[in-house]
Structure formats: C-alpha cells, structure tokens
C-alpha positions as semicolon CSV with decimal commas, in nm:
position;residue;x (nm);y (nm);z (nm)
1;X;4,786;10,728;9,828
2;X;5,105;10,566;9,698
3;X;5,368;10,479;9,973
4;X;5,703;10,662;9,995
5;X;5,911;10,356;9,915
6;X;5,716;10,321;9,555
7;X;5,742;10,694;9,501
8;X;6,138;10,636;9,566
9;X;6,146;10,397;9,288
10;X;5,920;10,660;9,093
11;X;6,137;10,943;9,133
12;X;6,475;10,707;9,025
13;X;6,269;10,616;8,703
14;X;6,224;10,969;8,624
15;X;6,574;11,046;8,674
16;X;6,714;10,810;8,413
17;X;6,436;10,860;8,180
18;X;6,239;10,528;8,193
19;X;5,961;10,681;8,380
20;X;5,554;10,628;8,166
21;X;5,331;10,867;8,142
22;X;5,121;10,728;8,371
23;X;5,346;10,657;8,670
24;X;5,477;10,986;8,586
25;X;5,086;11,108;8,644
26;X;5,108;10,900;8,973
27;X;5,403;11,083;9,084
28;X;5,305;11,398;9,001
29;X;4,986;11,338;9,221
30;X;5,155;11,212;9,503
31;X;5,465;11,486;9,492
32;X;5,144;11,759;9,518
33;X;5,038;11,564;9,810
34;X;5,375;11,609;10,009
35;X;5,401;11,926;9,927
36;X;5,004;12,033;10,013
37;X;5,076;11,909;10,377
38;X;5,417;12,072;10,421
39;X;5,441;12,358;10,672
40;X;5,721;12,554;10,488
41;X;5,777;12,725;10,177
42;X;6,094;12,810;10,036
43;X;6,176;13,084;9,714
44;X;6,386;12,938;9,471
45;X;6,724;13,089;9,604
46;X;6,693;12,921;9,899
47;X;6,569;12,583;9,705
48;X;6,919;12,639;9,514
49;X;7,126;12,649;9,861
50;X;6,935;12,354;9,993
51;X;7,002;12,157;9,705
52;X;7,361;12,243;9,721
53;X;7,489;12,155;10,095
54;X;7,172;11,853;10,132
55;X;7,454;11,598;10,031
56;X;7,731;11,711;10,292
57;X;7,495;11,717;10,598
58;X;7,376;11,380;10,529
59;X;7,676;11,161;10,685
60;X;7,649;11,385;10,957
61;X;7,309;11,368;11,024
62;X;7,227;11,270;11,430
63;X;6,979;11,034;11,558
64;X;6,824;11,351;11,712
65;X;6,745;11,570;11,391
66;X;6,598;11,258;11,227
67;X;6,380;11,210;11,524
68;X;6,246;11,592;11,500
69;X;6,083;11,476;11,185
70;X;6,118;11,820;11,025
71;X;5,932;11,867;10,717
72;X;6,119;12,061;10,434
73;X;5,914;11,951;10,148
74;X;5,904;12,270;9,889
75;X;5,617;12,416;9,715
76;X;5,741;12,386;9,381
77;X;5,669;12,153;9,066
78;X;5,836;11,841;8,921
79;X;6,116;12,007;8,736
80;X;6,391;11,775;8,646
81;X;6,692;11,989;8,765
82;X;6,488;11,966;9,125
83;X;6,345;11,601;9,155
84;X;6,741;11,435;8,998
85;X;6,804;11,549;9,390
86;X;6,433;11,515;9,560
87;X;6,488;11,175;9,460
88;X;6,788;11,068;9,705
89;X;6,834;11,422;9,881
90;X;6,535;11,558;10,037
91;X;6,384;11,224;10,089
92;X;6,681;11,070;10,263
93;X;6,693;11,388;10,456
94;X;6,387;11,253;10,670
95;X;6,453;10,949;10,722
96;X;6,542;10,757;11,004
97;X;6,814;10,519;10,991
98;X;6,625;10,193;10,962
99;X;6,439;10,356;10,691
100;X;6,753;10,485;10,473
101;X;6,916;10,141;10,502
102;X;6,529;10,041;10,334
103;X;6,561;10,331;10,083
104;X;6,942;10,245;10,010
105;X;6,813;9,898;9,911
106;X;6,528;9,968;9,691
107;X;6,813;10,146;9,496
108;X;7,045;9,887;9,465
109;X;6,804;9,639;9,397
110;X;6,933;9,564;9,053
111;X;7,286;9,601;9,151
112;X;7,351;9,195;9,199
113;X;7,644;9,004;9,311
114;X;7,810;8,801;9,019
115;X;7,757;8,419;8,956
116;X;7,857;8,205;8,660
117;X;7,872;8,379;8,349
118;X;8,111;8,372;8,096
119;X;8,161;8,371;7,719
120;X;8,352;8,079;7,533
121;X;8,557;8,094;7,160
122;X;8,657;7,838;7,027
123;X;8,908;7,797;6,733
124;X;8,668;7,802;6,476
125;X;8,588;8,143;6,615
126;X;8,244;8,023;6,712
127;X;8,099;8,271;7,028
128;X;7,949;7,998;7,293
129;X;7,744;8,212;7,594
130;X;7,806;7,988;7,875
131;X;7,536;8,151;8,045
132;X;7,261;8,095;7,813
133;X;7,423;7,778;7,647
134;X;7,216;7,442;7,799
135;X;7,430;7,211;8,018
136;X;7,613;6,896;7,801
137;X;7,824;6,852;7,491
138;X;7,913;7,218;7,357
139;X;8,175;7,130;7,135
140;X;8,410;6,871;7,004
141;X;8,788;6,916;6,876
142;X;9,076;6,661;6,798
143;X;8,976;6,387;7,013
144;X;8,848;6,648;7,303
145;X;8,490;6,690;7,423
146;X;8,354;7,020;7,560
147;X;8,062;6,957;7,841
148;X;7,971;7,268;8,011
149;X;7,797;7,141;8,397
150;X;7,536;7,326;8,554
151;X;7,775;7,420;8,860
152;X;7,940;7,671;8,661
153;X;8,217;7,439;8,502
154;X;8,322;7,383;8,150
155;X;8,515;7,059;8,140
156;X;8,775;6,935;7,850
157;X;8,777;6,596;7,825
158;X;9,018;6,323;7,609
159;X;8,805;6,094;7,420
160;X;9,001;5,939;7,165
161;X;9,383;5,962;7,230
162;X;9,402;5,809;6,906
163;X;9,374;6,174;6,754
164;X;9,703;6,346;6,710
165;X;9,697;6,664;6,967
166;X;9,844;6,991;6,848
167;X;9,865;7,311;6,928
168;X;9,720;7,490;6,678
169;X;9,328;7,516;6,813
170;X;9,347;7,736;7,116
171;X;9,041;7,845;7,261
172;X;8,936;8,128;7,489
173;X;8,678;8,190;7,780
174;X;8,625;8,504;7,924
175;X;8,412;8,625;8,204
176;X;8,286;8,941;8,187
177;X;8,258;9,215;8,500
178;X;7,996;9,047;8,731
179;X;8,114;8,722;8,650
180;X;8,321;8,388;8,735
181;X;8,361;8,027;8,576
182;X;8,565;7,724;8,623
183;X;8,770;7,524;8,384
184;X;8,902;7,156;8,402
185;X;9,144;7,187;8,119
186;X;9,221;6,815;7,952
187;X;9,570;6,723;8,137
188;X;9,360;6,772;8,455
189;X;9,444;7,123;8,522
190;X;9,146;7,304;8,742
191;X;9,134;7,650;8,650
192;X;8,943;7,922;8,829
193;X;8,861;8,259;8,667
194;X;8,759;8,575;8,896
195;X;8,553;8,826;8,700
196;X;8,680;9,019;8,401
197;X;8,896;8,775;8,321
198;X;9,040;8,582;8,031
199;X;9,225;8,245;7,954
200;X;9,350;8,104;7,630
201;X;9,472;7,792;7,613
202;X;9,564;7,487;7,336
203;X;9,256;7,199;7,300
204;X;9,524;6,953;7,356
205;X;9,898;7,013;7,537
206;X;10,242;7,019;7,328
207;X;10,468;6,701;7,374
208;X;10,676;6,962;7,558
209;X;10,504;7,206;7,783
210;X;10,157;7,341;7,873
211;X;10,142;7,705;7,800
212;X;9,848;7,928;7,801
213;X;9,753;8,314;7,831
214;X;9,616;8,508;8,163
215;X;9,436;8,836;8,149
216;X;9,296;8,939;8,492
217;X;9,323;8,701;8,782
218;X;9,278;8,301;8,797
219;X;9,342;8,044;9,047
220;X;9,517;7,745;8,931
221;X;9,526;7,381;9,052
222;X;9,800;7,249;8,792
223;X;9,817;6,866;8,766
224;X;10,167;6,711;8,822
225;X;10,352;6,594;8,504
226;X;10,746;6,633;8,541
227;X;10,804;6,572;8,164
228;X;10,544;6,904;8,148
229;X;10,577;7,183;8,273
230;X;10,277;7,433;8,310
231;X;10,355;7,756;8,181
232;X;10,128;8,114;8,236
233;X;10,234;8,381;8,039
234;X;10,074;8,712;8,114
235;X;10,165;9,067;7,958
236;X;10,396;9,116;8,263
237;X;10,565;8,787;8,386
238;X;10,570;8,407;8,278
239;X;10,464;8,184;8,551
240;X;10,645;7,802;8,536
241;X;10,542;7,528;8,794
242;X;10,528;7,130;8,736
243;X;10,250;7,059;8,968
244;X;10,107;7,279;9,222
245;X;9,835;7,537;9,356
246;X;9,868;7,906;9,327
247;X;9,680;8,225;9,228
248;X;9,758;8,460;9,000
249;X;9,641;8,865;8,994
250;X;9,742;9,001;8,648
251;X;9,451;9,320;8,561
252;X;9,603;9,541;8,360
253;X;9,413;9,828;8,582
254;X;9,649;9,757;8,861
255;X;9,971;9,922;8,915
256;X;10,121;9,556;8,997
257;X;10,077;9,189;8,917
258;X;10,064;8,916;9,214
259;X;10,164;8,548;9,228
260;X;10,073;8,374;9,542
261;X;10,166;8,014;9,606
262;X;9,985;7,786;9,861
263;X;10,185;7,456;9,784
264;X;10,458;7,318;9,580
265;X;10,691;7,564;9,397
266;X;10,665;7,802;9,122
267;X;10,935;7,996;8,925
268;X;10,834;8,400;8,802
269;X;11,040;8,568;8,508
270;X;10,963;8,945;8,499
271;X;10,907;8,942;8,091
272;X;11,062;9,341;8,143
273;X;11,365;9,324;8,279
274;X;11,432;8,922;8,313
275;X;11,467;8,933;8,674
276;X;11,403;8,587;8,830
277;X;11,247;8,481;9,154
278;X;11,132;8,124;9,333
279;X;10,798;8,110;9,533
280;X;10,760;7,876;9,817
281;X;10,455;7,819;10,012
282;X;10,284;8,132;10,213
283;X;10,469;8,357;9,963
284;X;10,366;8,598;9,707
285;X;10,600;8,760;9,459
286;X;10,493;9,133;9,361
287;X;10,605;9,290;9,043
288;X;10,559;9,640;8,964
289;X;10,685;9,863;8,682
290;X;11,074;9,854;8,847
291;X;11,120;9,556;8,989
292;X;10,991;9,161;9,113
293;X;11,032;9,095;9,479
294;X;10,879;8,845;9,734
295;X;10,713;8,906;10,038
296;X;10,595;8,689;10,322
297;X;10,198;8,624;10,339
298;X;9,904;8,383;10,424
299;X;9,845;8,234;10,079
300;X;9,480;8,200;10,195
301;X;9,397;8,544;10,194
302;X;9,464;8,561;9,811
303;X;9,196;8,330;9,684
304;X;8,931;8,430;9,946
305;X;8,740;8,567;9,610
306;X;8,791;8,175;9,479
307;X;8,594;8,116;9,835
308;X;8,349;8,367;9,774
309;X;8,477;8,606;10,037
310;X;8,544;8,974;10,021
311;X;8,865;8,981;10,171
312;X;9,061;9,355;10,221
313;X;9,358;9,334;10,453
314;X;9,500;9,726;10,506
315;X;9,430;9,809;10,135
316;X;9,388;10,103;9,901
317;X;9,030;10,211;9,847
318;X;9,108;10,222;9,476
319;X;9,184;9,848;9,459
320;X;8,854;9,763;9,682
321;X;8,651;9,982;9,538
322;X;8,774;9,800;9,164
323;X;8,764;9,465;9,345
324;X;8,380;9,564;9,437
325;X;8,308;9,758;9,081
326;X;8,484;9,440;8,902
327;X;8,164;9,171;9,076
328;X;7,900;9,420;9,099
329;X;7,989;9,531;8,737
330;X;7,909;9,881;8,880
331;X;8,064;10,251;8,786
332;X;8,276;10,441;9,073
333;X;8,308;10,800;9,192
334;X;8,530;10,925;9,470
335;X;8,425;11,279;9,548
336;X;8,606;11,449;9,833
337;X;8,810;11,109;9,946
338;X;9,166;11,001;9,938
339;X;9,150;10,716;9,731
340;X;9,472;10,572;9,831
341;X;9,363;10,579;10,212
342;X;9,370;10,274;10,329
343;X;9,077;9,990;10,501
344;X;9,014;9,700;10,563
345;X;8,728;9,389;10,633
346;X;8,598;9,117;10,501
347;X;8,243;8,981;10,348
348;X;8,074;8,731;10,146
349;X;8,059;8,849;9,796
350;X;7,667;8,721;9,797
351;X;7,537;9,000;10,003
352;X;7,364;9,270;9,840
353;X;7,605;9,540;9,779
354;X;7,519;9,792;9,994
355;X;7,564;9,507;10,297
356;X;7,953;9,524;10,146
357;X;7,931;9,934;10,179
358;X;7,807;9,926;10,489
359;X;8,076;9,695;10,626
360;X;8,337;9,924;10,514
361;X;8,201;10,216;10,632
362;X;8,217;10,101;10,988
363;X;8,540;10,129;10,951
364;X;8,553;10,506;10,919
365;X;8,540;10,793;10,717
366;X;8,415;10,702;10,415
367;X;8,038;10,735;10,352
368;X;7,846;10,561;9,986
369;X;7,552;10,679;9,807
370;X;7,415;10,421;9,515
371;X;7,287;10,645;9,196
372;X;7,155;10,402;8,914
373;X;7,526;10,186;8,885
374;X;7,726;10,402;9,013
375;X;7,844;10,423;9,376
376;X;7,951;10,747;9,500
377;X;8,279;10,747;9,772
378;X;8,230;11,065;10,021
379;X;8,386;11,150;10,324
C-alpha cells in the first residue's frame, strides 16, 4: 500500500491538474483504503462544516489532540471540491508535529532558494541567459571583453585602450525573481545585484562621469577616480560618490527608496523635489513620496542579502514577506493578518523556505501554509 507521504504528493498533483491516469488510479485505491478503515462517517453537511473551520483549528492544534490520533477520514469519493482540501486539511489534521514539518516539506520541495541567474542585453539587443550561457568570452565591444565566470560574475574588461570609448553602447543585466549576479564593470566598479533587479550601464565610461541606471536594489563597490565621479540614477533619486561602498534599495513596490553607506561619502538628490542630503558612514538616507531624510543605522544590516543572510530588524510583514516572495520567486496571501504588524529575525537565504517560515513564526502570531507557490499568512 502506498505511504502517506507519496499520497501527499498525489493529492497536490491532482489539485493543480498534473495528476496521470494511473497515479490518479493509485490514489483512488489508496483514498478507498483510508476511508475502509475509518471508524466514522459523516453526511455531506457536516463534510461542508468540516471543510470550512479545518483551516482555523490547525494553528491551534495541542500536542494532546494530535496524540489522540482521531480518525476523521470520510466515506465519500475523490471529488475535486473535497480532495483541493483532503490534500493539506484533513491530512495535516492528524499529524503530529514532526510529521507536518515532513508534510510541509514535501510541499515546498520545488520552492528553492535563488542562486545566480540573470539575463544579459547587450547594445546590439542580443538576449545573453547568463544562466544557461557557458563560462568565457560572451561578447566583445569597443575595445571591452565580456567573460562571464562560473562564480556567478560577469566581468568587463579593457583590452585595447587604443579603441575610442563612448557612450553610446549601454548594456543591461537583469536578474529575475529568484535570482542574483555580480558585475565588475570596466573602471573597476564591483556591482552586486539582489533579485529582480536591473542595471544599465555604458561599455566604456564618459571622459566626464560614470553614470548608469538602478531598478531594484544593488550593492556597489565604486572604484576611486576624482576626475570621475560615479553617478546612480534611479526613478526616485540620483546617487553621486567618487569612490566608496554603499547599497542601494530602489523597488518600485516599496513605498520608499534606501541609500546606505558603509564607507567614504555619498551625495543623494531627491529627483522630486531637489532636496539634497550627505551620507556618512553607518547612515542611511530614506526617501519617501514627501520628503529625503537621514537616519542613524548599522550599515551592515543593509547588505546582509549581499551576505546571503535574511536579515529583518522590527519590520513590516509586507516588506519580509516581498523580501522572501522576491528569492523564492513565490506568490503571497495574507488572510486574516495585519500586514503592517511588525517582526523580526534573521536566516540564511539557503535554507529551504519553510526553515525561513518557521523562524518567523516563533516569533508570534503569524502561522504559513505552502499551496503550490503560494504561501498563505494566517493568524
């Protein structure tokens, strides 16, 4: 007879469609099973009411009523409106802790945590996938090779500074949700993209300044050149340094950009309202749909995702929960749940996700349930 944990995976395949006919045959047989050996039968009214309130007295579940081992499994068949909640409901219903954590991870199984993976254009308009692409030469343009490394780097190198540089090939890599990359742009500049993120930037520098374009967040070791000076424009603010290291937070799904500086100096021009503000180390400078201002922090805390850390210090469950959908590339539902309460902790962003859930939900009040990609926030 087929174990419980296959007929788990069964019952999710039949949910989402992808089930066969014959592992639909096998869980057909083995659903009769459970419910041949069952000591209660239910009508379908009281199937409906089960069905209804299974979800809410899950979290609250004690140690003792999983211990009673109480069999509810109905007499009925395998109609879909009944087995999309057999699936996670009954079944989780009777198990044990040790067992759910199991059953939580057979669903998330092909919910993994991002890696290197990230599309590059260049001017020509040519679509590189760094992720299938081999590792060496991609590319070359006005006197710049293009070597992608198999540490998840694509690095611009000068080699012929005989070639006049100019400004009009700009090329673009993006990482998609689930998804980081590196850049070593060709005046030395390391460049690292968080997921769902985008950077375009000139093949080769102007005699005057380095510019290029942020969408989502990046961290940024700029190399020194005093005649140079580095330039980030995003939708919201232009970031100026000359030589320094700092992170930038620019996704257009949150209500404010961040610039956080860990050395050197950096100047911030709100592109809205022209307001004006110098960063020095350990300080970030917020700006929201009014105003820029600058706050005191530890500079270290904003590139923990650079570190590959999980990092929430007293934050909204909205901007975790879009930190966590973001490098899972996973959907989110808040059902009953304030998203704008507030929690905290902190995580490798390796672990499988539902180690991440689990951490947060020792901190209270919030429980998770994983259905395909989407992670449903309860209370």
């Amino acid at each position: 007879m087929m174990k419980s944990k296959e007929a788990i995976i069964l019952l999710e395949k039949y949910e989402n469609g992808t089930i066969t006919k014959e592992e639909l045959t096998l869980l057909e047989s083995w659903y009769n099973h459970q419910a041949s050996i069952g000591k209660a039968e239910i009508s379908d009214e009281e199937l409906e009411e089960n069905l209804a309130g299974i979800w809410t007295a899950l979290p609250q579940a004690s140690d003792e009523s999983h211990k009673k081992n109480i069999r509810i499994w109905p007499m009925i068949s395998i109609a879909a409106s009944v087995l999309a909640v057999l699936s996670v409901g009954f079944y989780f219903y009777n198990l044990n802790k040790t067992q759910k954590k199991e059953a939580m991870a057979l669903l998330s199984s092909e919910i993994i945590p991002g890696g290197n993976k990230a599309y590059l254009t260049l001017s020509n308009g040519k679509r590189i996938s760094l992720t299938e692409a081999e590792n060496g030469t991609l590319a070359k343009q006005e006197g710049v090779t293009i070597t992608k490394t198999d540490d998840g780097q694509l690095i611009y190198k000068v080699t012929n500074t005989g070639e006049k540089g100019g400004v009009s090939a700009f090329n673009t890599i993006e990482t998609p949700n689930g998804g980081q990359y590196q850049v070593l742009l060709p005046d030395g500049t390391k460049v690292w993209l968080n997921a769902a993120s985008m950077l375009t930037y000139p093949v080769n520098f102007g005699k005057n300044e380095r510019r290029v374009e942020l969408s989502g967040e990046g961290y940024f070791e700029v190399a020194k050149n005093k005649l140079k000076p580095f330039r980030i424009k995003t939708d919201r603010q232009e970031v100026t340094v000359l030589g320094t290291h700092f992170n930038v937070n620019n996704y257009k799904d949150e209500t404010k950009a961040s610039t956080t500086l860990l050395t050197g100096s950096v100047s911030i021009l709100n592109l809205k309202s022209s307001e004006r503000a110098i960063l020095k180390p350990d300080e970030q400078g917020i700006l929201n749909e009014k105003s820029l201002s600058v706050q005191q922090v530890n500079a270290e805390d904003a590139i923990a995702w650079k570190n590959g850390e999980f990092l929430f210090n007293d934050e909204p469950l909205e901007s975790i929960m879009r930190q966590i959908s973001r490098w899972y590339d996973i959907d989110v539902e808040y059902k009953g749940v304030n998203p704008t309460d507030r929690f905290g902790g902190s995580i490798s962003r390796f672990e499988n996700v539902t180690k991440v859930l689990e951490k947060l939900e020792l901190t209270g009040g919030i429980h998770f349930k994983i259905q395909h990609r989407t992670i449903i926030v309860t209370n």
